[in-house]
N, C-alpha and C positions, 0 to 999 in steps of 0.2 A: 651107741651110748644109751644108754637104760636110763637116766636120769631127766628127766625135763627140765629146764631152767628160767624159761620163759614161755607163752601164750600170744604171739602176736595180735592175732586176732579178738584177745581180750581187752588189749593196750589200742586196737585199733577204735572200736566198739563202747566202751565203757570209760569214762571219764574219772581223774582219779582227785579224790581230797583228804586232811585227815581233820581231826576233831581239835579246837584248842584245848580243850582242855583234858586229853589224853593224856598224857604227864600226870595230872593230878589224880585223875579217875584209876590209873595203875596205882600208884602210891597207897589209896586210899582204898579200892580192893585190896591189895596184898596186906593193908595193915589191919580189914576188917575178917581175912583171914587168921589172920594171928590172933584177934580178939578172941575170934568163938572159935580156937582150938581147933582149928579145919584141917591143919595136917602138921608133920615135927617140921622143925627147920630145915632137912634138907630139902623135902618135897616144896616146902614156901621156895624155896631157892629155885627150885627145879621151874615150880609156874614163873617166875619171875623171869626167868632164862626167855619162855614161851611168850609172853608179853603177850598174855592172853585180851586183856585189855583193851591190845592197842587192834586187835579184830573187832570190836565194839565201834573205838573212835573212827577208823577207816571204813565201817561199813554204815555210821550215821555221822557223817561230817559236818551236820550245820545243828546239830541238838544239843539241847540244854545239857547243863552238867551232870542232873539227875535222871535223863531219859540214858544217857551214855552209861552213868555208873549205874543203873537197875540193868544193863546190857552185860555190860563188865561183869558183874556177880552173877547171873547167869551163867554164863559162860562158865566160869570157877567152880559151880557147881555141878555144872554139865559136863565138864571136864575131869572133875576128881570122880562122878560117878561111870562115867566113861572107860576110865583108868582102872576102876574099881572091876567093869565087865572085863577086862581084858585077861586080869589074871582068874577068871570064873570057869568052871565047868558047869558048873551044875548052876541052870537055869531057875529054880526054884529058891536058890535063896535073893537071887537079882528081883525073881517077882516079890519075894516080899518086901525086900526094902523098897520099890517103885510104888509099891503100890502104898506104901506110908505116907510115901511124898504125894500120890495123886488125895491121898486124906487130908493129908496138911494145906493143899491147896483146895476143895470144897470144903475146908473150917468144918471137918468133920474132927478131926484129930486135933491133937498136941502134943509133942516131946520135947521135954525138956531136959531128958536123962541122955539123949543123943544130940552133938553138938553139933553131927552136920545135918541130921533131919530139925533139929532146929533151928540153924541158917537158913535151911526153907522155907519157916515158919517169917523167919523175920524177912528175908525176901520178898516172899510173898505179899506180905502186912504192909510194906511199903511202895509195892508197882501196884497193887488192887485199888487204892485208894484214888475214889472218885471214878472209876474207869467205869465202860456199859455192863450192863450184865452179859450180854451179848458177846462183845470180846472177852469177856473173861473167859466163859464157857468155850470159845476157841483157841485161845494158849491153853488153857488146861487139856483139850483132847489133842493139842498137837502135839502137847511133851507126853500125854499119853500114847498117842500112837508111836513118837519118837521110842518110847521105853518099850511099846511091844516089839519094834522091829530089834531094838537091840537084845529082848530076848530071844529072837529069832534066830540071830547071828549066834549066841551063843550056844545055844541046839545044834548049831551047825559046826559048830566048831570042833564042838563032844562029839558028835556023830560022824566027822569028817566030811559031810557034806559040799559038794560042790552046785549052790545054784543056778539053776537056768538064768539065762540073760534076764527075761521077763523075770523072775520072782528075784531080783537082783535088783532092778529098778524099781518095781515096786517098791519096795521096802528100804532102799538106798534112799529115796526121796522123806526120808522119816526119820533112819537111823541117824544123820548127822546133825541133827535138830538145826535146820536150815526153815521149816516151816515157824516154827518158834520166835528164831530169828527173824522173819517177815512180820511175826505178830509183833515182835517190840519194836522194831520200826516202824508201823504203823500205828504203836502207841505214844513213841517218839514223835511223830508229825503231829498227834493232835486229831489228826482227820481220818476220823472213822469210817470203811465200806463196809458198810451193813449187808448182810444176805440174800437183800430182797435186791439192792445194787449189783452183784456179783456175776456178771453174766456167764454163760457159756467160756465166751471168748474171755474175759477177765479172768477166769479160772484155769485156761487152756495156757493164759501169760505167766501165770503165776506157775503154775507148774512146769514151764520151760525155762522159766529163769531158777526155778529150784534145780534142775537137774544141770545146768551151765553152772551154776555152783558146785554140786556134788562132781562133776565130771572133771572140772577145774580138780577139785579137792584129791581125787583119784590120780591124777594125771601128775603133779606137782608130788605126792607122797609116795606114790607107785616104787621108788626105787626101794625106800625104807622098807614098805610093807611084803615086795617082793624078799628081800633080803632076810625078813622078819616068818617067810613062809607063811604068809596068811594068807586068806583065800577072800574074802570081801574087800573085791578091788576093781573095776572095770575093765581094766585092764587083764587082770588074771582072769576075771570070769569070761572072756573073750578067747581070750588064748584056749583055754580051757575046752568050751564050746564049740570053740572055729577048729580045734584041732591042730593047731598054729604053732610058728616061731612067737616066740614074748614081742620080736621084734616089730611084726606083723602084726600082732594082737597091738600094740602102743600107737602104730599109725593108724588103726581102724579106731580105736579109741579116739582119736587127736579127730579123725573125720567125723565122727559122729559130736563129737563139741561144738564143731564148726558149724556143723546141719543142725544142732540146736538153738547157734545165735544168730542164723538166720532166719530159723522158725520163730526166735522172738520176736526178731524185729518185725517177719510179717504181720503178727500178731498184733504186736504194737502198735501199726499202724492202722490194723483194722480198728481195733479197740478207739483210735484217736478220732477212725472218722465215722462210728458208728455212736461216738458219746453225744448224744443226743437227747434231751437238755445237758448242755455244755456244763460238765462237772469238775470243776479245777480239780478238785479234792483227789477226785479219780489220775487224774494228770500227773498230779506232783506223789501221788501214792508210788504211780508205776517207776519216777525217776528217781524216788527212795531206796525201790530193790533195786537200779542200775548202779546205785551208791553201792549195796550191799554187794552186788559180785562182784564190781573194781576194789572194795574195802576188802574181800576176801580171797582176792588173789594177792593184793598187795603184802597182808597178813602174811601168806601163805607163803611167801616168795620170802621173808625175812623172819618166821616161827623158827626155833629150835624145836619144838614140838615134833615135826615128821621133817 
């Protein structure tokens, strides 16, 4: 069986909750869609199907209504432009419109003649407000580097390209705007880690629980995007590489999830007992992203999306 259907080891690991006020926060994305003309009726239908949403409320279970819905809208826009890379060859018109939206977010720009780079405009206008300068300048280069990897995929796609394992996880760590996602839950919490806070080891956690997401993400959509004959998949770039049966390539996949949520948790632990001066902020930062993969697998497990 080609399909995965469950993650034990996710369910063992990661503790699950949803948001209350999910329900409202969908409602109210899908109808702020329809406001600014964001796509026709059948595609409003299609996201609603996906209960993009309810990936916001599951991956920040105890936050306010407006850290959830700046999450929600996110997402809806990350996803139409996402949708928008898939049917692209040519990498050059994807850099242009990205690079409008990294304008619209240093309040270099304005459009008001394009209704979905002007949903970015009003997005934006309303998560920036009151934030550091500091985190701001880091969601904007993370959905920057998000936008370069997914040019990247798209080069690849035109040229047939099959990547190395290595330039596969680089760049997977980006394309699925999972670092993004960490930046709004930790704008969700309130409690800011600054740069100067960010250790080695803090850094080394952060990027193990991003790739436990994306490998999750892989692993759970793998059949579709097998089916779909696309080639940015872990799975397939495995097979691929290893010179393998798919079957083969799906359980070294499945093993290497496994060696990643053990690497977190090692981590985790170093990070708990090296936090010296004892920093809650730090603490309940790290339990926010464990929100985010149990929110993202639960997602995952009940999207029409993949």
């Amino acid at each position: 069986m080609l399909e995965v259907k469950n993650i034990p080891k996710i369910e063992e690991c990661f503790e699950s909750s949803i948001n209350p006020y999910v329900k409202k926060v969908h409602e109210d994305t899908v109808n702020w869609a329809k406001i600014n003309n964001l796509m026709n009726d059948s595609n409003i239908k299609r996201y609603e199907r996906q209960k993009i949403s309810y990936l916001a409320g599951r991956s920040q279970p105890y936050d306010s209504y407006d850290s959830v819905r700046l999450s929600s809208d996110y997402l809806l826009l990350f996803c139409i432009l996402d949708d928008y890379s898939d049917n692209l060859n040519n990498q050059k018109l994807y850099d242009i419109y990205s690079k409008k939206i990294i304008e619209i977010l240093n309040e270099r720009a304005f459009y008001d003649d394009d209704t979905f780079l002007y949903a970015w405009h009003d997005w934006w206008k309303r998560l920036s407000i009151g934030m550091p300068d500091e985190w701001k300048k880091r969601i904007i280069q993370s959905i920057q580097n998000c936008f370069n990897s997914i040019k990247w995929e798209i080069k690849n796609e035109k040229e047939k390209y099959i990547p190395t394992l290595e330039e596969y996880v680089n760049h997977r760590m980006h394309s699925g705007s999972v670092f993004v996602c960490f930046d709004l839950i930790e704008r969700g919490g309130r409690s800011f880690i600054p740069a100067s806070s960010r250790s080695i080891l803090l850094r080394n956690l952060i990027n193990s629980i991003n790739k436990i997401v994306n490998w999750t993400n892989d692993l759970l959509s793998f059949k579709k995007e097998f089916e779909n004959d696309e080639i940015h998949n872990l799975v397939i770039i495995l097979q691929k590489q290893e010179n393998c049966s798919i079957e083969t390539a799906l359980d070294r996949a499945k093993e290497m999830l496994n060696i990643e949520i053990n690497t977190f948790i090692e981590l985790k632990n170093k990070v708990f007992i090296s936090n010296e001066p004892f920093d809650s902020g730090m603490i309940k930062f790290i339990s926010r992203l464990e929100n985010g993969v149990r929110g993202h697998y639960e997602w995952s497990m009940k999207t029409k999306r993949f």
